[in-house]
C-alpha positions, 0 to 999 in steps of 0.5 A: 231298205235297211242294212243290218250290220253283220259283225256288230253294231254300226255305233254305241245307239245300234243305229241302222242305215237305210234307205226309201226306194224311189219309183225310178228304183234309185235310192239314198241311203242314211244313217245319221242324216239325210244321205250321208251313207252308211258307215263301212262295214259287212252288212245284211240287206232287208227289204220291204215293200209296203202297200202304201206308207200308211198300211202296215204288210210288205208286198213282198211277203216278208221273203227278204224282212230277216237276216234268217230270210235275205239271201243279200248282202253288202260290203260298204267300202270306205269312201263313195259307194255305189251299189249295183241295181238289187235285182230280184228274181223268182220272188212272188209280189202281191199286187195292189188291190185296185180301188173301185171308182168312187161315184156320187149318188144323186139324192 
């Protein structure tokens, strides 16, 4: 997940808050160091789910990867946060290819 300024850049590097999504759905996100947020301001939310974080694609099919294509947004108050679940509905998720078991054979 990454949060693109709106209005802006969030300093002089153009740095980006963002965060990884756990399995539980929580997440944390960072934009200097480990959990330390993101700075308040209007932000663009993109979204990507990898098939695994070695393989490059996004099983959501790029529907949320730009600005032009993510309809979310977020408003970053100064102070603590805490956002609501993004729920996401209607979007079409290409499923992980199951992997045939491996068998040794016998010589």
């Amino acid at each position: 997940m990454i949060f693109l300024p709106t209005e802006g850049d969030v300093d002089s590097r153009g740095s980006m808050p963002w965060g990884v999504v756990q399995e539980d759905g929580s997440y944390q996100m960072r934009t200097y160091d480990i959990c330390d947020g993101a700075p308040a301001g209007e932000y663009a939310v993109l979204l990507r789910w990898p098939f695994d974080r070695a393989a490059p694609g996004d099983r959501l099919r790029s529907a949320f990867s730009t600005v032009d294509k993510s309809p979310l947004t977020y408003t970053v108050q100064a102070g603590k946060n805490q956002l609501p679940p993004i729920e996401l509905t209607g979007v079409k998720v290409t499923p992980l290819k199951k992997s045939k078991p491996f068998a040794m054979g016998s010589e």
